[in-house]
C-alpha positions in Angstrom: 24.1 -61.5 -54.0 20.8 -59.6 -54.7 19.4 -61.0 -51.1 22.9 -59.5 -49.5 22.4 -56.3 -50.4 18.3 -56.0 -49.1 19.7 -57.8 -45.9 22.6 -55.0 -45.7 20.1 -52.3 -46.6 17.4 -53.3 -44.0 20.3 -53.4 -41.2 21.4 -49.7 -42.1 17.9 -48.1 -42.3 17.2 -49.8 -38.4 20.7 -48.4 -37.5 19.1 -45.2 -38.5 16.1 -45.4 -37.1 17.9 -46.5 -33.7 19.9 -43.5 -33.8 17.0 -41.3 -34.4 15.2 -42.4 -31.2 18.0 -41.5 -29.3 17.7 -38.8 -26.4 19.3 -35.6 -27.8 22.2 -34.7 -26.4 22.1 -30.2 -25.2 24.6 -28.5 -23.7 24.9 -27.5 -20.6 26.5 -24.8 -18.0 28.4 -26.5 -15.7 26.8 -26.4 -12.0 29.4 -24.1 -10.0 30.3 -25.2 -6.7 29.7 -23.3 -3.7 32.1 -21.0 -3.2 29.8 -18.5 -0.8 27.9 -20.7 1.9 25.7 -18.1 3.1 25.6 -17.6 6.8 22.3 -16.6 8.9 22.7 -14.2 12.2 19.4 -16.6 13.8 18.5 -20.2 13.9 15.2 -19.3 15.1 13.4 -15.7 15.6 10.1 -14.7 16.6 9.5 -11.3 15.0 8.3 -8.3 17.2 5.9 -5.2 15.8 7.2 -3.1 18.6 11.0 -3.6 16.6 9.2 -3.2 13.1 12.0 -0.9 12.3 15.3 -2.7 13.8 17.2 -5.5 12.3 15.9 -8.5 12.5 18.3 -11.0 10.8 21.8 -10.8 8.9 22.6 -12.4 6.0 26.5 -12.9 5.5 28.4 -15.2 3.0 32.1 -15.4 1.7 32.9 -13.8 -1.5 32.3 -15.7 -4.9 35.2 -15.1 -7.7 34.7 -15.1 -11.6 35.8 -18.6 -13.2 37.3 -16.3 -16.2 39.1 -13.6 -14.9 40.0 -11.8 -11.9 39.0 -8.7 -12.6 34.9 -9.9 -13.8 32.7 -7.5 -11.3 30.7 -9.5 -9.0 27.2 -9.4 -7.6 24.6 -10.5 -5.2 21.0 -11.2 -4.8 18.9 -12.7 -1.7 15.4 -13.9 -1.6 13.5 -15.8 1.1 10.9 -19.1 0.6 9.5 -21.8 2.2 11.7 -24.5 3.0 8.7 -26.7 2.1 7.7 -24.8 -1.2 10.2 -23.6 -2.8 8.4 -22.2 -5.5 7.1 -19.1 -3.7 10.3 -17.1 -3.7 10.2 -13.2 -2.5 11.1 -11.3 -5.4 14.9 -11.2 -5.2 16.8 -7.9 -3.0 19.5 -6.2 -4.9 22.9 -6.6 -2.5 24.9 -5.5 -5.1 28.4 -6.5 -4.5 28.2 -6.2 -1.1 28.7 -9.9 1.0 26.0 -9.1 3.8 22.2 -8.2 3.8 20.1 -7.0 6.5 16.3 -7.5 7.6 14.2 -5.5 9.5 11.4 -7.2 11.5 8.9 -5.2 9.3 10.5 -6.8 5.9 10.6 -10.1 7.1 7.1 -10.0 8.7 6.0 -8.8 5.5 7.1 -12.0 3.7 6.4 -14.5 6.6 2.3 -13.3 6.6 2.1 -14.3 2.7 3.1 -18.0 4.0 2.4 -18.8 7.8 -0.6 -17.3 10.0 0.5 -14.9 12.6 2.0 -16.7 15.8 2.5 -19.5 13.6 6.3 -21.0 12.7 7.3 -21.4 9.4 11.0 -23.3 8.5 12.5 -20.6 6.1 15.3 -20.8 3.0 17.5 -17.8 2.2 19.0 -18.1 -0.9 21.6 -15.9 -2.2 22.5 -15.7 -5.7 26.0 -14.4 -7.9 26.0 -13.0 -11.3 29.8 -12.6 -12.4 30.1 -9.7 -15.3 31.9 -10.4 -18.2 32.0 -8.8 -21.2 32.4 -11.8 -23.7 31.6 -15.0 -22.1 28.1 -16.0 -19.7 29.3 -17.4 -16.6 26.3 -19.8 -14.4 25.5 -18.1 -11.7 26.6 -19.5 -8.0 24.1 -20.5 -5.6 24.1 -20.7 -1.6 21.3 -21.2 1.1 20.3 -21.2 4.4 17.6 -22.5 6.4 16.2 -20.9 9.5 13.0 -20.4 11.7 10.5 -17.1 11.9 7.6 -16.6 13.8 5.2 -13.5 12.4 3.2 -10.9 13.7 0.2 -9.8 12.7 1.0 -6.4 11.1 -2.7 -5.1 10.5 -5.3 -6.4 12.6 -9.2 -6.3 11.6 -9.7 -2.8 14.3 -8.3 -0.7 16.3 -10.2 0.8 19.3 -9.6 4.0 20.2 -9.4 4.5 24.2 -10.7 7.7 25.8 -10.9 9.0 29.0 -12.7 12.3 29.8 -10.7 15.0 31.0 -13.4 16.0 33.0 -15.3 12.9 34.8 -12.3 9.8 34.2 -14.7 7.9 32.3 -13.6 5.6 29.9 -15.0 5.1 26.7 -14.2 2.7 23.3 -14.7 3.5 20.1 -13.7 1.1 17.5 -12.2 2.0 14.6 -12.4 0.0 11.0 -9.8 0.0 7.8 -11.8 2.2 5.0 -10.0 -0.5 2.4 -9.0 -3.5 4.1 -5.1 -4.4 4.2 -4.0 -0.7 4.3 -3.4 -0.5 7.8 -5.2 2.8 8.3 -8.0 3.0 10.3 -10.7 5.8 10.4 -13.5 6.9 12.9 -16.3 9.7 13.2 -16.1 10.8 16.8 -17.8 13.0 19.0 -15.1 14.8 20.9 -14.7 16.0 24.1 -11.4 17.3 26.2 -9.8 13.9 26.9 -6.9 11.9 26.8 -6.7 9.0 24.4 -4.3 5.8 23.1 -5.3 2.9 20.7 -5.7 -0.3 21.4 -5.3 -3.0 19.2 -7.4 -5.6 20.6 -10.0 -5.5 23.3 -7.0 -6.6 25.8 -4.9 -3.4 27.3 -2.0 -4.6 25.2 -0.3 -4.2 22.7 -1.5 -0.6 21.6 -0.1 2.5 20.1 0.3 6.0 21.8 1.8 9.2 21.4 5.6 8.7 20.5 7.8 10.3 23.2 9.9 12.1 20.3 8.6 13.9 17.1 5.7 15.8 16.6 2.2 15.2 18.3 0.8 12.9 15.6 3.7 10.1 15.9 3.0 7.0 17.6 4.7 4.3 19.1 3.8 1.0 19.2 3.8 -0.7 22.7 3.9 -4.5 24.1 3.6 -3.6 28.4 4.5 -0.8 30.9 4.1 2.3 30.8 2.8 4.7 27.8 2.1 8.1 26.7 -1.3 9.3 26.1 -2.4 11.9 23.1 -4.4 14.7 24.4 -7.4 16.2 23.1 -8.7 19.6 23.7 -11.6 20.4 21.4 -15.2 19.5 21.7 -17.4 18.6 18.2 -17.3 15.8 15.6 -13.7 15.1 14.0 -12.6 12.2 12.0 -9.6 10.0 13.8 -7.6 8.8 10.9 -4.3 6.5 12.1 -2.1 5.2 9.7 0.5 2.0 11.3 2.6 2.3 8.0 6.3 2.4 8.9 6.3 5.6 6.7 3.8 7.4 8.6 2.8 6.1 11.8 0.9 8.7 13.1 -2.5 9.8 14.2 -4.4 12.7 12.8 -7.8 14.7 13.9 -9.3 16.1 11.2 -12.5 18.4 10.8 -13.8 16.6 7.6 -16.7 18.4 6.0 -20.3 15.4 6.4 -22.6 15.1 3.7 -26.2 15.7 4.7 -26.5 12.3 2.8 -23.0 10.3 3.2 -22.0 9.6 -0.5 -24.7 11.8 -2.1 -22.8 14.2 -3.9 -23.7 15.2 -7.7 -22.7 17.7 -10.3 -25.5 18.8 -12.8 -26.0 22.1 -14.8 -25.4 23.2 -18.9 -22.2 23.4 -18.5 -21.3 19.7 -18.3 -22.9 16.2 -20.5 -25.1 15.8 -17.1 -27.5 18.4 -17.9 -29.8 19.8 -15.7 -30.8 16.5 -13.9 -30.9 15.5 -10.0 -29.3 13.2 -8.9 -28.2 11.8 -12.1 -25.8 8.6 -11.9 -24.1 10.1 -14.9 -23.3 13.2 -12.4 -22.3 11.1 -9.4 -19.1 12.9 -7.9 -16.9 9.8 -6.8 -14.5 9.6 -3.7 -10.8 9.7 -5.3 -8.7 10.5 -2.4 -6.4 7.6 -0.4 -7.1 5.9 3.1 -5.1 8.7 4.3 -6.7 11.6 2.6 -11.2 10.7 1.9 -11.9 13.9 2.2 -11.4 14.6 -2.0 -14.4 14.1 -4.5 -14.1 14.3 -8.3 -16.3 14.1 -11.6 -14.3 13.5 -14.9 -16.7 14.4 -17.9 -17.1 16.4 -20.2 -17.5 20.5 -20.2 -19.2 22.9 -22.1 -17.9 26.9 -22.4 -20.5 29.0 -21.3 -22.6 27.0 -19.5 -23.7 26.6 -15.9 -23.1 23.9 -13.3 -23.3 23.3 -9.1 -22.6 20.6 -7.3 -26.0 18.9 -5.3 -25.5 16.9 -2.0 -29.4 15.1 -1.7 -32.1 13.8 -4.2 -34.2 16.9 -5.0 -33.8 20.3 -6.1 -34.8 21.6 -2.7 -31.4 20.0 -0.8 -28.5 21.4 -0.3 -25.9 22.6 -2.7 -22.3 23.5 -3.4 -22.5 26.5 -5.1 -19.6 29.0 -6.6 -18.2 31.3 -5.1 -19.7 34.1 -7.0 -22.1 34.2 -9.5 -20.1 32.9 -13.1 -17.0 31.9 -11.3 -14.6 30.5 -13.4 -13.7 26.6 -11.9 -10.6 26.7 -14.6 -9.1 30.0 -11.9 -11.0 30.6 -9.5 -10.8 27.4 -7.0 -12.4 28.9 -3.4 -15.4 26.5 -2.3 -17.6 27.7 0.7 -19.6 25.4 2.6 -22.9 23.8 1.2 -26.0 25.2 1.8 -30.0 25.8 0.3 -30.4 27.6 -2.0 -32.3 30.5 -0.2 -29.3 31.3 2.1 -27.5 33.3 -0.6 -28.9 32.7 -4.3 -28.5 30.5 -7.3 -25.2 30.7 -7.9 -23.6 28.6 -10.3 -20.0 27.7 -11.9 -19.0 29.3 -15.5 -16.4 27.2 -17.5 -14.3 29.3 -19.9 -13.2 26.6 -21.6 -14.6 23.0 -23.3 -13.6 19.8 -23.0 -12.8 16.4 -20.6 -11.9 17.9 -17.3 -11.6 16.5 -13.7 -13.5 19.0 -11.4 -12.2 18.1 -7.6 -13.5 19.2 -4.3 -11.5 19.1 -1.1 -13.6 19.0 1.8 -11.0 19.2 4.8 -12.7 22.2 6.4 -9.6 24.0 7.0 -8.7 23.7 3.0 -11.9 23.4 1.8 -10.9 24.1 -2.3 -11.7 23.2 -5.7 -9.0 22.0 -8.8 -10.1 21.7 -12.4 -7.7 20.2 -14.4 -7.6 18.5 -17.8 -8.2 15.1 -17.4 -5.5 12.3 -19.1 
């Protein structure tokens, strides 16, 4: 009897232990059906720069209803991915409960040059996605996709050259222009100007370029694939800095009369009235470049400042270079924001900044020559 019960007790303990090698069993949503089969305007596109701004494909799928009630709100969300990787989803766009979505070329482009090379076609998945609003219970949300084939554009190439003729003889010049940061699509150029007229091209082919936009002001562009174009027109003579911008948002090209260094980069604040001291050329004093692709004509030191003291700003290695200097002599930088243009110190005196006040400040200069200005502001 005494064996019965070990045998019965050794079968219950490897029932047990059977039992306790067993899977877990979680719960689990229910996969929802798809009630939406999302709908794409294209099989295939090839995207255009010259449309950057026009639709490009639709997006359209039947509406989805709440499994609950009939009265849950409804909403969408799209995204885009490789067909072949499914992991690099766009982040998802916000339809909210309408049953379309729309696509410039620009948008898509954006998305097709972080996974295909420009010219190259890339097999596509939309996928749009429901989230049903209840107020007690969580409801899986639907899925639908699509497939579909882009081709992209490059939207920023390396250059741009900028394509003058003189007003005066016809000759045509180049004069290639580079991105100051790579990837912003702004592109910058010191140039020697003469009356001419001008366009942009974006390769050393005649096409596709960008010239003067037939509607807006005189610094729009337009971009163009073939035929026929309008050029910009330039009518003063003397060094000017070409900035153009190809952002959708901007798209325009400006001349500017940028203030040059003696020494590009060589700018410096030193005196009292700052932690620099009265040092040349100090790194501690270097005045960095703060402004945007758009706007390098701003220079700044953060630091700190000392009430009472003196400073001015030096633009070469020595004492005997040229210098910003104030206004007048004990100008206030906290009010008093005119700056004049730099010169040695012999061609009108020693005259420095005065700080009324102590403390970390951000002294700015603006060196566009028509706003040429100082800002001294508490810095964060």
């Amino acid at each position: 009897m005494k064996q019965l019960s070990i045998v019965y007790g050794l079968m219950a303990m490897v029932a047990m232990l059977t039992s306790c090698n067993e899977d877990p069993e979680y719960f689990t949503l229910p996969v929802r059906a798809d009630e939406m089969h999302i709908r794409c305007s294209v099989d295939e596109i090839v995207l255009n720069k010259g449309k950057g701004g026009e639709t490009a494909v639709t997006f359209s799928w039947d509406k989805a209803t709440s499994p609950l009630s009939a009265g849950d709100e409804v909403t969408y969300s799209l995204c885009i991915y490789p067909s072949a990787m499914k992991e690099q989803k766009s982040a998802y766009m916000d339809a909210g409960t309408r049953t379309s979505y729309e696509m410039t070329h620009d948008q898509l482009n954006s998305m097709v040059a972080r996974w295909a090379l420009p010219g190259q076609t890339v097999r596509l998945t939309a996928q749009v996605v429901c989230q049903v609003h209840n107020e007690t219970r969580y409801v899986r949300p639907e899925v639908s996709t699509v497939e579909f084939t882009a081709i992209g554009y490059e939207k920023y190439p390396a250059c741009l050259y900028m394509v003058m003729t003189d007003a005066a003889t016809g000759v045509v010049t180049t004069q290639r222009m580079d991105q100051r940061q790579l990837g912003t699509g702004i592109y910058e150029a010191s140039v020697n100007l003469k009356p001419c007229s001008y366009h942009f091209a974006t390769s050393e082919e005649a096409y596709p370029l960008y010239a003067m936009a037939t509607s807006g002001n005189q610094e729009q562009m337009e971009y163009v694939n073939e035929g026929a174009y309008t050029d910009f027109d330039n009518s003063v003579n003397g060094r000017r800095t070409i900035i153009v911008d190809t952002n959708p948002e901007y798209n325009d090209c400006r001349v500017l009369d940028i203030v040059a260094l003696p020494s590009p980069g060589v700018i410096w604040i030193c005196g009292n009235g700052c932690s620099v001291g009265w040092n040349a050329n100090s790194p501690a004093g270097h005045m960095d470049m703060v402004g945007t692709a758009r706007e390098p004509y701003y220079y700044a030191w953060t630091g700190d400042f000392v009430e009472g003291g003196e400073l001015k700003i030096g633009l070469g290695g020595s004492w005997g270079d040229n210098f910003f200097f104030a206004p007048e002599t004990n100008a206030d930088p906290l009010t008093d924001h005119r700056l004049s243009m730099y010169r040695l110190q012999d061609a009108g005196g020693d005259v420095k900044w005065v700080p009324t006040v102590s403390g970390r400040y951000t002294f700015t200069l603006c060196l566009l020559a028509s706003d040429l200005h100082t800002t001294f502001e508490p810095a964060e």
